[in-house]
N, C-alpha and C positions, 0 to 999 in steps of 0.2 A: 379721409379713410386711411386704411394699413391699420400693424399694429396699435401706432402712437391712439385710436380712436376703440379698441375693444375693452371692454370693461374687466374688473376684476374676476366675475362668477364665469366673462366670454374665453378670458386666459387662462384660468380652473377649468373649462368644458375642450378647451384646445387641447391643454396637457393630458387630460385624460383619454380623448381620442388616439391622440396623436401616442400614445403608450399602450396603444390596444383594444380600448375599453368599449364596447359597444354602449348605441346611447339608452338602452335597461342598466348595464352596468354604473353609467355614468350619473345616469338620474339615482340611485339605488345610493352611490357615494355621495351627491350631495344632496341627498333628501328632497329630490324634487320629482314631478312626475316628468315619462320618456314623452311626452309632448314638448312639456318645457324645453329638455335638451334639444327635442328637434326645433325649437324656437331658436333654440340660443347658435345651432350650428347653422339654419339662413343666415343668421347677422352676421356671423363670422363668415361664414363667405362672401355675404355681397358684401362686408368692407374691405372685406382681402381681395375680392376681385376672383374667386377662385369657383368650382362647384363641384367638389368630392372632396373624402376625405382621405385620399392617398396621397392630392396635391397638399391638403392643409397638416398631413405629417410628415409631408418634404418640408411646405416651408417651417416645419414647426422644430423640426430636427435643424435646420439652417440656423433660425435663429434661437439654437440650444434652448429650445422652449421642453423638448420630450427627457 
């Protein structure tokens, strides 16, 4: 788990949260539907260990991901 295990489309749904973006905004950006993005932001936390997205744009600001 961590980082080294989220995929390329889970670090695209990271950046974009983690810069503001709600997940209609986010689905909206990468042409997908806001289910999807709520798919893709469980995975990102339970491999981060985390469950909101104020911790996942701390750590996302840490590791200069936003």
């Amino acid at each position: 788990m961590g980082w080294d295990s989220l995929t390329l489309v889970e670090l695209r749904v990271t950046r974009l949260v983690a810069s503001g973006s709600t997940n209609r905004q986010v689905a909206q950006q990468l042409h997908v539907s806001r289910h999807t993005v709520d798919f893709h932001l469980r995975q990102i936390y339970r491999k981060l260990g985390i469950g909101s997205r104020v911790q996942l744009a701390g750590l996302a600001f840490e590791h200069r991901l936003s």
